[in-house]
N, C-alpha and C positions, 0 to 999 in steps of 0.2 A: 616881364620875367623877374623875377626875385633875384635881386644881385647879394652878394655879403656883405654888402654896409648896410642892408637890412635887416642883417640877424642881428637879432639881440645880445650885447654884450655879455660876455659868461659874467659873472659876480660874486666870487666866494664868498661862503657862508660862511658866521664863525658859528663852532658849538659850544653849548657849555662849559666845554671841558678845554677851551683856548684853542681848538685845531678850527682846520680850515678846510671846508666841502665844497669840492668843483666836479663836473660832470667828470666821465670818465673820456678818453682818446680812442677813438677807431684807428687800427694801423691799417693803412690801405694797401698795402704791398707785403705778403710774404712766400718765399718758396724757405719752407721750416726747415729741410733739413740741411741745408746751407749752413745754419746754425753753428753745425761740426765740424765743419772747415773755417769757421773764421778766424783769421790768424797765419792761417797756412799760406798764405799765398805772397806773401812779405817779404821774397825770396826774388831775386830779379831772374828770369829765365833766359832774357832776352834783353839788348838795352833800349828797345823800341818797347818795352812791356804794357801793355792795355788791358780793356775789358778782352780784346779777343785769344790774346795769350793765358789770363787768368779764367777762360770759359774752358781749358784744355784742362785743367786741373781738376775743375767742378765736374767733368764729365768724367774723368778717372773716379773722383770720390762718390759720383752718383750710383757708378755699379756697384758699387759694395753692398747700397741699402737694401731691405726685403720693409714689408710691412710692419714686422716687431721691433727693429731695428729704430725704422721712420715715426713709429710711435713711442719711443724712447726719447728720441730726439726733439720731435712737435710736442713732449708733456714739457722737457725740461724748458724748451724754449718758450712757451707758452705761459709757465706760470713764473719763469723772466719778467715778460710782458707786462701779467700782474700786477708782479711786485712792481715795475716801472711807469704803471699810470695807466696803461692801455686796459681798453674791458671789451672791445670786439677787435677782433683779426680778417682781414679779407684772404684767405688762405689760396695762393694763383699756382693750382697744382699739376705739373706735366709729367711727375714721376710717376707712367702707368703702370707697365710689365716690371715684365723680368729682363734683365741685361739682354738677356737676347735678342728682346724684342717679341715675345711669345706672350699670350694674356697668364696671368692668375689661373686657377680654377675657378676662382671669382674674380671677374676682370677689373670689381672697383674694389679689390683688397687694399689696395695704397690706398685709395680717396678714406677706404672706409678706418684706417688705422687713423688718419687726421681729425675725422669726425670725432672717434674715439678719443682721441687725447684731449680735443677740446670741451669734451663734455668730462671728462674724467676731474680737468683741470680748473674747470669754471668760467672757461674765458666763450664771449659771444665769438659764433665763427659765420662766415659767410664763404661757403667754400664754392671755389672757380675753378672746375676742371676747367682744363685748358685743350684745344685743339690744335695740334701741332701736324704736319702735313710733308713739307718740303725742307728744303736745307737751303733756301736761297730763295732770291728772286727772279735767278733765273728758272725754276720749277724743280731742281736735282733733286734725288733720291736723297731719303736722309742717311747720313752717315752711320758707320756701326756702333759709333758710341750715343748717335740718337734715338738707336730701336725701340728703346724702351719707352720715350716719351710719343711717340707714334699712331696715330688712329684713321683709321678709314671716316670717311661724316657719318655714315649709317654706324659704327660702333662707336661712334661719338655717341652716337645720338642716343644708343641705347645705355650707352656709361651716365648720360645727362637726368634718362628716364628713371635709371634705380636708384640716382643719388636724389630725385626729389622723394621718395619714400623716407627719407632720414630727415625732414626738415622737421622742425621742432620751436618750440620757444627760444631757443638760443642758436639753431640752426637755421641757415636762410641758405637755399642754391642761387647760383649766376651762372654766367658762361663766360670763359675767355676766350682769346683770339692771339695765340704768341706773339704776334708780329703781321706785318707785312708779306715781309720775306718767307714767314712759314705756314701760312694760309692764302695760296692763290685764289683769285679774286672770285672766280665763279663759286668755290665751299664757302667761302665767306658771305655771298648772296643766298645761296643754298640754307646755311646756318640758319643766318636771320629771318630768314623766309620759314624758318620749321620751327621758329622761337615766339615769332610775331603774336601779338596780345598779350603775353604770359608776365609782361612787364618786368622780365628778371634783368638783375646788373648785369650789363656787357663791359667787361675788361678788356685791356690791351694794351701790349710794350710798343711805344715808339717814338720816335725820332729820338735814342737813347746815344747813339753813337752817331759821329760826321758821318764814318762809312756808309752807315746803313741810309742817311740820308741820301749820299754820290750813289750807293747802286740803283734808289728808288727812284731819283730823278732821272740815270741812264739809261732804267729800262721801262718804266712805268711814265716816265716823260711828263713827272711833278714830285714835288718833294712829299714826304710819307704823309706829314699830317693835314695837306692840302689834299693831298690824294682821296685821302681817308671823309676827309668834310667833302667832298663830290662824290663818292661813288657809295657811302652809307648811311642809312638813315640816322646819322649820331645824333643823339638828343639826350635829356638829363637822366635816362638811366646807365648812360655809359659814365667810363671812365679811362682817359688816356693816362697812360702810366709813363712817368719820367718827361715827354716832349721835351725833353731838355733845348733842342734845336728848333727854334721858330723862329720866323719872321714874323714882321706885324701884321700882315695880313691874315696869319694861321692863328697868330694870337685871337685875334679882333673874329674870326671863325669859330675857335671854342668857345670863347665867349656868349657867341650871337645862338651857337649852337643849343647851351646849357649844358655843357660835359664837364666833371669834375676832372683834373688834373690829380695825381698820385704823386708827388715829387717826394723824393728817399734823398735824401742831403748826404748821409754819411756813406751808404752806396755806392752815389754817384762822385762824391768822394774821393771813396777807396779804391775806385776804379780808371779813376782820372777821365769820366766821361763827360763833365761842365757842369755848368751855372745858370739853371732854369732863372728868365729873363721877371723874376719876380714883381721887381717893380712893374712894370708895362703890365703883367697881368692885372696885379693890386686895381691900379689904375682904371684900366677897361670893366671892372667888378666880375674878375673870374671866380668862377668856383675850384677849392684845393681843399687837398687834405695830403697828411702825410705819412710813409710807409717806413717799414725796416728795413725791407727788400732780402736782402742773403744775410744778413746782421751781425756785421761785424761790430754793432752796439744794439744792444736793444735800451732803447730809452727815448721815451717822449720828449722830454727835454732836450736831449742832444739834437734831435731832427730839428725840433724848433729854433733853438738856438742856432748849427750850424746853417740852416736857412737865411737866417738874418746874416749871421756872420759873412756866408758867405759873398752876399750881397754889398755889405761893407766892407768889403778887400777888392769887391772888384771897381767901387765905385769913390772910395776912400773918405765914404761920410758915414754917420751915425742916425742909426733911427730910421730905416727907410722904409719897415713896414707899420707905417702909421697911416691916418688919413686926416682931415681937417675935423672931423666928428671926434677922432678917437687918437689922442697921441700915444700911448701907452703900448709902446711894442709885445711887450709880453700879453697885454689882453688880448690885441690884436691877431697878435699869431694866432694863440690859445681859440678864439670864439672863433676864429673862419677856420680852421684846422678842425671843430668840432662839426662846424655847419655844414663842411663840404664831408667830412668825413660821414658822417650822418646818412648824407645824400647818396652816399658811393656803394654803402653796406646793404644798403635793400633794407636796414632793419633800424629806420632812425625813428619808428615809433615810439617804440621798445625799447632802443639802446638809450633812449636819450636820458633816461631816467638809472642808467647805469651810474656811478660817483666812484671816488676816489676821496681820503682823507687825509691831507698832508697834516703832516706832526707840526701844530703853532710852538711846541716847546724848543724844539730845535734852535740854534742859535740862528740860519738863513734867516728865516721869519720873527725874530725877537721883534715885538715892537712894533709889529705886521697888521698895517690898515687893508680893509679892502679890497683899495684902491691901489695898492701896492704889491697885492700878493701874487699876483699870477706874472708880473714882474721880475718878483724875486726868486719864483719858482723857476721859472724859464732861465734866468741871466746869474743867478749866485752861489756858486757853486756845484762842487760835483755830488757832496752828499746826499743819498737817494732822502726825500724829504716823504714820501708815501707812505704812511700809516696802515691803512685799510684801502681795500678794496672791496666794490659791492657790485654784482652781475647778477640781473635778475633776483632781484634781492636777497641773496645771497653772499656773506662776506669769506668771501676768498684767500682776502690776503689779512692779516691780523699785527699787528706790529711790526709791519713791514717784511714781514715773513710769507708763503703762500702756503697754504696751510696742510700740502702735504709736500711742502720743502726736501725734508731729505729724505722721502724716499725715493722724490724723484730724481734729488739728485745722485743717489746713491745707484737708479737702475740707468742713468746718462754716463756714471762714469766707465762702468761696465760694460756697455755698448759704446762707448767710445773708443776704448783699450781694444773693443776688437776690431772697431772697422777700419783702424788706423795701425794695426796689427803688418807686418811685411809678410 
């Protein structure tokens, strides 16, 4: 199996013109309209406040959305991305219906408004509806604020069949799987069993929170991602998202597995959910790539940096994603962040030839070897250092700007004012 100490080190280019050309970043986690609430939730409700108190918000803020709305939101956050180094999105979409729980006239109107913004926008999407089922693990009905994210398998299935009509050059479909908790085990067989051959990315949130590890262990009688490595075929077209919670054993199981991990640093975060066990993965040569998630930052840098960072607080040294081949934390992130990324989007043919042009004039980079740059990109500062961006050969972003900048921020700010509206 192909581990990441065997991708080839990323290696910025210089151009003529003193700048500096490195692939582009797949972000492997986003639910876009999250986007509009970041920030909001900064407010303590409760003094016990968690990811499960702040999912009480996000569901008040999710009925607001319609499709013009979500496509407001996904252009402005998308050509964010852009300008912040990112050139494909893995878009993990549950926002179906309507508040009530009732379809569209066209049941893939959300799906289809994301498509939209991404092609609008310029950014590669790989879009994963997602299959959302239960409210738990013990099987319960989903809640009234969940109806909208809601599907039976067979209207899954037919939501899965119209969204492959929209694939394209910059369009790739997958499938998700919310959780555990919200896809009991038999539609989860079911799924993959009506998916088999078709070799599309399979997604999926877990072991994101302690909790949800204690209920999967009380009723399911194993922890989520042990569970998950017995009872489905995981192999390298999947991706578990977050695992923030492993033991070695699950570790040394994705591993053996071939599944990309998704870890979102500034999410996990802001939510106060932990500290994916990075080294121990490094080590065993997992595969990762990293996401925005609900983006309370969009920036490639910041995921990478807080990654390490967070690594070195819990363990109180410096330098801990390195390996004996490669000392250079910043490369290191940078080149297995690409390579797992890559693997995760369905579209690392194509994507790989996506780039990015950080400004060598910049003060960061004065003076900028090589063998320095993806270094100083990662770890110096906050100034966004992105020049250009190019998708599909196509330059998107142009002086650090995307190149329909303000109008799209001008139709976000207006759709903002009103969905935040009393």
């Amino acid at each position: 199996m192909t581990t990441p100490a065997d991708a080839t080190a990323v290696v910025p280019v210089a151009s003529p013109d003193g700048h500096w050309r490195i692939p582009g970043l797949p972000n492997l986690h986003s639910h876009a309209f999250q986007r509009a609430m970041a920030g909001l939730a900064e407010r303590q409700s409760k003094p016990e406040d968690s990811f499960w108190t702040w999912r009480e918000l996000m569901y008040h803020f999710a009925a607001r959305l319609d499709p013009d709305s979500q496509y407001a939101v996904a252009c402005q956050l998308y050509a964010e991305m852009l300008e912040a180094g990112f050139t494909t999105v893995c878009e993990f979409h549950y926002l179906h219906h309507q508040p009530d729980g009732r379809p569209y006239d066209d049941p893939a109107a959300m799906s289809k408004s994301l498509v939209a913004a991404a092609r609008d926008t310029g950014i590669r999407l790989t879009m994963l509806p997602v299959l959302y089922m239960r409210g738990g693990f013990d099987g319960r009905v989903l809640g009234e604020r969940q109806r909208r994210f809601g599907h039976s398998l067979d209207a899954y299935l037919a939501l899965l069949q119209s969204l492959q009509a929209l694939r394209g050059p910059t369009v790739e479909v997958g499938v998700a799987l919310h959780s555990l908790r919200a896809v009991p085990a038999d539609a989860m067989a079911a799924l993959l069993a009506a998916v088999e051959g078709q070799s599309l990315p399979v997604h999926i949130h877990i072991a994101e929170q302690i909790g949800e590890v204690q209920e999967c262990e009380s009723l399911r009688g194993a922890r989520p991602v042990q569970w998950l490595l017995d009872n489905a075929p995981v192999g390298p077209d999947w991706t578990l998202v977050h695992a923030t919670h492993l033991v070695p054993a699950e570790v040394q199981g994705i591993v053996a597995s071939g599944a990309t991990v998704a870890i979102c640093p500034t999410t996990e975060a802001n939510l106060g959910d932990g500290l994916f066990p990075l080294r121990e993965f490094l080590s065993a040569g997992g595969h990762w790539g990293v996401g925005s998630d609900s983006h309370v930052s969009v920036s490639a840098v910041e995921e990478l940096r807080w990654l390490e960072y967070g690594q070195r607080l819990a363990t109180r040294r410096r330098n801990i994603a390195v390996s004996g081949g490669q000392p250079s934390t910043g490369t290191l992130l940078y080149t297995q962040a690409l390579a797992g990324g890559l693997r995760a989007c369905g579209q690392g043919g194509v994507a790989a030839a996506d780039h990015v042009l950080l400004d060598g004039g910049l003060p960061a980079l004065a003076g900028a070897r090589a063998a320095d740059v993806l270094d100083r990109y990662v770890f110096a500062g906050n100034r966004p250092l992105v020049r250009e961006t190019h998708v599909d050969g196509q330059r998107v972003v142009a002086d650090g700007r995307h190149r329909d900048h303000d109008a799209v921020a001008a139709r976000y700010r207006t759709t903002l004012a009103r969905l935040l509206a009393d």
